[in-house]
TORMAR-296390 format. One record per residue: x, y negated, z of N, C-alpha, C, O in turn. Coordinates in steps of 0.05 Angstrom, whole numbers, plus 5000, padded with zeros to 4 digits. Example, Ala and Ser with C-alpha at 12.3 -4.5 7.8 and 13.67 -1.06 7.14 Angstrom:
2
526451145156524650905156526450665156528550665169525750455142527350215143525849995157526849775161
This chain:
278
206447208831206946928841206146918870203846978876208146808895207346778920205646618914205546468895203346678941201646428947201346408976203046498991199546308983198746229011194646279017192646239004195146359041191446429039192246379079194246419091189346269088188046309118185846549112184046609096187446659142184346929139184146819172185446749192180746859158179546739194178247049190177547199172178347029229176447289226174347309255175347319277171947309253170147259279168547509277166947509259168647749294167847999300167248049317167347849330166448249331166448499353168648529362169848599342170348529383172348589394172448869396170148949403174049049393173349299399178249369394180049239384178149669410181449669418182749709391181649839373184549619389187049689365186649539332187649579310183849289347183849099323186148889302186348809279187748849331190548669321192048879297192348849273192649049310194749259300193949339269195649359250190949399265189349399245189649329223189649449201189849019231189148719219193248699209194148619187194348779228197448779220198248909203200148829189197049179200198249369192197049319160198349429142194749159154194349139130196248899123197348959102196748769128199048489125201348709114202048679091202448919128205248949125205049169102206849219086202549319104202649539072201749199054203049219033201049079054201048929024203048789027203248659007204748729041208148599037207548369049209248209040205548209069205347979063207047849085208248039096207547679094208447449108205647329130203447239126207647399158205047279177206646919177209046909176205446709177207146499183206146339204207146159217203746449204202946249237200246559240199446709222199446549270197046709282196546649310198046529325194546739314193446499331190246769343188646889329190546749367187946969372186446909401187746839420184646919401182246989425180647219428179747329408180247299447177247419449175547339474176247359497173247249468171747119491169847449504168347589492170547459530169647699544167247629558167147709581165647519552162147429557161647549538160247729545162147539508160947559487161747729477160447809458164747899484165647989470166548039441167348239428166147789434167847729406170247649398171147479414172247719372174747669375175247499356174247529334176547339361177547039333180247099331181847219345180246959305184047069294183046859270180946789258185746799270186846459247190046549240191846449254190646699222192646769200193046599182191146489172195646549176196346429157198546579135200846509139198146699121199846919106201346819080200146629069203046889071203446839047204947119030206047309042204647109007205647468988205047388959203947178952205847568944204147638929202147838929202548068935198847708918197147928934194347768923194047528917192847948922189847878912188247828933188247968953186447608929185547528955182247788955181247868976181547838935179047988932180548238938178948398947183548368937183848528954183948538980182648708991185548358996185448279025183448259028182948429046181648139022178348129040177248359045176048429065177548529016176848809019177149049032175449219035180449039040182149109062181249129088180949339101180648829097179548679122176848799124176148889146174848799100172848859110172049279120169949369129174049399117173449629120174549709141174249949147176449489163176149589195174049429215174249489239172449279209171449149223168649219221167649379205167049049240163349159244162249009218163448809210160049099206158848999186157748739194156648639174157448579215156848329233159348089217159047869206161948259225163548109220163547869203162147859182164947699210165547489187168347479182169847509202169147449166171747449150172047409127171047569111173547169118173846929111177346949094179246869107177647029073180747009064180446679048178646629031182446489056181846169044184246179032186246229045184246139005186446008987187045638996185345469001189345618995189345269006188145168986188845298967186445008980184644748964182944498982181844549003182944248970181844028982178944148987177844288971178244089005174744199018173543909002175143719000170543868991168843758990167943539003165643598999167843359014166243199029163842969023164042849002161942919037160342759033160642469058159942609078160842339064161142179085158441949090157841789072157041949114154041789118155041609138156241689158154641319131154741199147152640969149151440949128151940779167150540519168151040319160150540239137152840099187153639909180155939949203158039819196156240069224159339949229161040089222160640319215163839949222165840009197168340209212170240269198168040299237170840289246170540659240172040719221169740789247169441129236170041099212171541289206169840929190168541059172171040919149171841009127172040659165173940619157176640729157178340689140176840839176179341079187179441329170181341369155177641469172177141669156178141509123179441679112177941299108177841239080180441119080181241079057182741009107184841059100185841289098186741399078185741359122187741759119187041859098188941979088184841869083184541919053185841819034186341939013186841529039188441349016190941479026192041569006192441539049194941559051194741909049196942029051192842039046194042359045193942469061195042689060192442379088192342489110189842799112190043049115188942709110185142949100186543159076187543099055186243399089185543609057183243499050181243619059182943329039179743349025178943098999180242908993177143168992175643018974173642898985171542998993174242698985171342378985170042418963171442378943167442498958166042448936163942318928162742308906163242138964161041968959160541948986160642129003159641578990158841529017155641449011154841298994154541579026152241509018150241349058149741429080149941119045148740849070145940789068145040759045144140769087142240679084141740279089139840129091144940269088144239969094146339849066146940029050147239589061149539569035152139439054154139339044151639459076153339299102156139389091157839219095157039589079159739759080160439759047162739819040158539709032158339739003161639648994163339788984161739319005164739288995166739389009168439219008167639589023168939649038170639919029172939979028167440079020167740369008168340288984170040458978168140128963169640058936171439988940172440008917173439868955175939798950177239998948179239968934176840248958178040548952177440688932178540898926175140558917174840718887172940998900173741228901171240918906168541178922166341058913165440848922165241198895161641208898160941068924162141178942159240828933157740828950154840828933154340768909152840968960150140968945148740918967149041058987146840688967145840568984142540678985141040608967141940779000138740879004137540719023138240739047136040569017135040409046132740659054131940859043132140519082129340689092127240479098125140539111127740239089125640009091122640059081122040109058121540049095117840079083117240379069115840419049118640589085119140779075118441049110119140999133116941269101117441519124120041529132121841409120120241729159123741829160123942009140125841999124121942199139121142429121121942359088123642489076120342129076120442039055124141949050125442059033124941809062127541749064129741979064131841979052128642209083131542319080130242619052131442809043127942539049127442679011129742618995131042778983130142308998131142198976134442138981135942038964134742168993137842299010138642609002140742688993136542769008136843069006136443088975136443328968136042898951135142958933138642778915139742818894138942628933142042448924144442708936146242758920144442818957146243068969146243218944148343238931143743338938142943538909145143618882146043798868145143338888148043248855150243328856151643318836151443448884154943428897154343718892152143798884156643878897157644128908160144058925162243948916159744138961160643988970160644078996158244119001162544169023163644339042162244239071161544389090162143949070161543849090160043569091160643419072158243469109157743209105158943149139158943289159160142859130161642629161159242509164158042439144158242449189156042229189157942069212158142119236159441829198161341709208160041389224160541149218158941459237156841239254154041179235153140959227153141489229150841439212148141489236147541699249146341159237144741069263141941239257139941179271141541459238137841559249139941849256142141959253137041869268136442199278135742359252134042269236136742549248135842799225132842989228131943059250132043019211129843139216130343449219132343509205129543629230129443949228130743979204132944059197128343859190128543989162131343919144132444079129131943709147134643659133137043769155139143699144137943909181138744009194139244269182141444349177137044399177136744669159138044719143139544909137137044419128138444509092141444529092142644679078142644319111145744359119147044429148148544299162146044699150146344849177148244909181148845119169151144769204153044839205154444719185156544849180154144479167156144299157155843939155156343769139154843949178154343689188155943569206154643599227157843459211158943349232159143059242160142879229157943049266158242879280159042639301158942739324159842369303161542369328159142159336157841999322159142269374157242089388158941969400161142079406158041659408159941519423159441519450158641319462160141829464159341889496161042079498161742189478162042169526163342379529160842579530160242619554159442709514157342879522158043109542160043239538156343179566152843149555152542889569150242829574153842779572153242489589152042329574152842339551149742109582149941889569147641999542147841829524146042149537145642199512143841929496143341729509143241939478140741769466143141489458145441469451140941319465141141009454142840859461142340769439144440729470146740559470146940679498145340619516149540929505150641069517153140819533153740879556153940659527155740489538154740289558155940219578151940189550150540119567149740319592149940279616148840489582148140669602150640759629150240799653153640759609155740779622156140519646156740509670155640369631156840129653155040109676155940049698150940169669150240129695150140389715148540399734151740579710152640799728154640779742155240919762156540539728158640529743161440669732163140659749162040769711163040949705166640849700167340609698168541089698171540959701172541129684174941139685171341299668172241319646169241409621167041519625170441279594169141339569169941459556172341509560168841569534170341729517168441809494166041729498168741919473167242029440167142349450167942469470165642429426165242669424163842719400161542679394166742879381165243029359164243379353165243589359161643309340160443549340158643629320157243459307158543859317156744009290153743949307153043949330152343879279150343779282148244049281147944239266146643939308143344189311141544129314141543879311138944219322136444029323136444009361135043879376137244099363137743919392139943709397142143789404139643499394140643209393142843159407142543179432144443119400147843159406148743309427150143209444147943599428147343759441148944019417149444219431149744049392150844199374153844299389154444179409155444469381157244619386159244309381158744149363161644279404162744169405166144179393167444379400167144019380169443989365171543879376173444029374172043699386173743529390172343249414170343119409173943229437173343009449175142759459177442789449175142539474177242469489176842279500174842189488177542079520177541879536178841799534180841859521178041509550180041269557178641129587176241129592180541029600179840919627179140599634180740409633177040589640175940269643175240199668175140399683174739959681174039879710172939669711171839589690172839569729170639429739170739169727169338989736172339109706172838859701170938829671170038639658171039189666169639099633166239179644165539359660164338949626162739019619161839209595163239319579158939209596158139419566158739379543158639569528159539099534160739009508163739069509164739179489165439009533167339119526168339459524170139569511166139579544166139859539165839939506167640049493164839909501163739939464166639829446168239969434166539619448169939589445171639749450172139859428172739829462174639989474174140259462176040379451171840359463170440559452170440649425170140879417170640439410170640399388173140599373172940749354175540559389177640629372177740949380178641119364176741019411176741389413174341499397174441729389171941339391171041429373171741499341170241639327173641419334174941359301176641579309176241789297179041569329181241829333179842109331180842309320177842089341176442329355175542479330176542689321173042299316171942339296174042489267173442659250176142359270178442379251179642679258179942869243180042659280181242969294179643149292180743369289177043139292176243389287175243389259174043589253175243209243174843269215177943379209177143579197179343389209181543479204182043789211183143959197181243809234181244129253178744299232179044529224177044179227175044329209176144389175175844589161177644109167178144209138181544399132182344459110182644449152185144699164182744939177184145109187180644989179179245169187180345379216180645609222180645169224181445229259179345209275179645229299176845159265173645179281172845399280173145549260171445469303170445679296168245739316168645819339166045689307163445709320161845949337160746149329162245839370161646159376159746109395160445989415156446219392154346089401153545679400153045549379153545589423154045359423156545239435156845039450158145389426161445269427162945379414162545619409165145259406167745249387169745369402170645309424170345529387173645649393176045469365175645469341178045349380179745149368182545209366184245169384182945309347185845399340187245159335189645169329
């Protein structure tokens, strides 16, 4: 029976890797239908995003794959399936509501399997779609103690990624750890600009003529993680910091959306503190 598989592949660059990587495609009969390649020459590493289809065992292909490349390598054969998700948010609605239509209309490979809020601001919002909300306050409570009981509500899922879709604390190390590299985030700044606390304010008393989002995998240096997806929009002298935030509002939701999307097609691909984006 045809199927369909993504082979990602993040290695050592070294000569006659393509040809390699081809030549196993064409002894197992398969079909290239999309490919897609880099090699970054600082680092010397090579990325490749295949999309194949055959009849063919995917525990053979991997196996294949893994006997021309460095034992470093990563390589990745993906059968198409909905990815996992967890989605964190606060109280404003516009991330988080975007993301839970394109889910109602089919837009996301993925599964919603729970929004989990520390406030109930969104409670009716996330039910009208038929989603688990689970509300954790952090009232009269540690940060520590709070995100226990978060990391102990995460526990229950099996699950690819968490959205923190305008979700307002900072993460601790320790919960950074436990989900290293499946955290994603959108800040409402063109980073590195602007970092910290209400970034729009900060925009307007600089003067600034354009704003913009920025989504990114989450690290313990503070929106400072390997970068995904960004974009702007152009403002002047007429808007203040409220209307900057406004305006803001909606490249934050595109942005956030675009690269949740670029991650669950596995076109990311993390190389030091930056993304290579197929």
């Amino acid at each position: 029976m045809e199927q369909r598989a993504r082979v990602l592949i993040d290695c050592i660059d070294k000569k006659g890797l393509v040809y390699k990587i081809s030549k196993i495609f064409y002894d197992m009969s398969l079909n290239i239908v999309s490919n897609q390649e880099f090699v970054d020459k600082e680092s010397g590493h090579f990325f490749m995003r295949s999309v194949v289809t055959g009849n063919f065992s995917v525990k053979e292909l991997q196996d294949k794959l893994n006997t021309i490349t460095e034992n470093s390598a990563k390589i990745r054969v993906v059968p198409p399936k909905k990815k996992n998700i967890i989605l964190m948010a606060t109280k404003e609605s516009h991330a988080l509501g975007d993301i839970l239509i394109r889910y109602l209309d089919n837009e996301l490979d993925a599964n919603i399997l729970a929004v989990i809020a520390n406030r109930s601001n969104l409670k009716s919002l996330v039910e009208r779609f038929n989603i688990p909300f689970i509300e954790i306050s952090a009232d009269g409570i540690s940060r520590e103690e709070h995100e226990d009981l978060v990391l102990k509500e995460l526990g229950k899922y099996n699950f690819d990624y968490i959205v923190l879709a305008k979700y307002m604390r900072i993460l601790t190390p320790k919960f950074v750890s436990a989900y290293e590299g499946k955290i994603i985030n959108i800040h409402h700044s063109f980073l590195p600009a602007f970092i910290g606390a209400n970034p729009y304010k900060q925009a307007f008393e600089r003067g600034v003529k354009i704003i913009g989002a920025t989504a990114h995998f989450v690290t313990n240096d503070l929106d400072e993680g390997p970068i995904i997806a960004q974009d702007v929009i152009s403002v002047n002298h007429r808007f203040n910091w409220r209307d900057m935030q406004r305006a803001g509002r909606d490249v934050e939701k595109v942005v956030l959306s675009r690269a949740l999307k670029l991650v669950l097609e596995d076109r990311v691909f993390v190389n030091q503190n930056k993304t290579v984006v197929f």
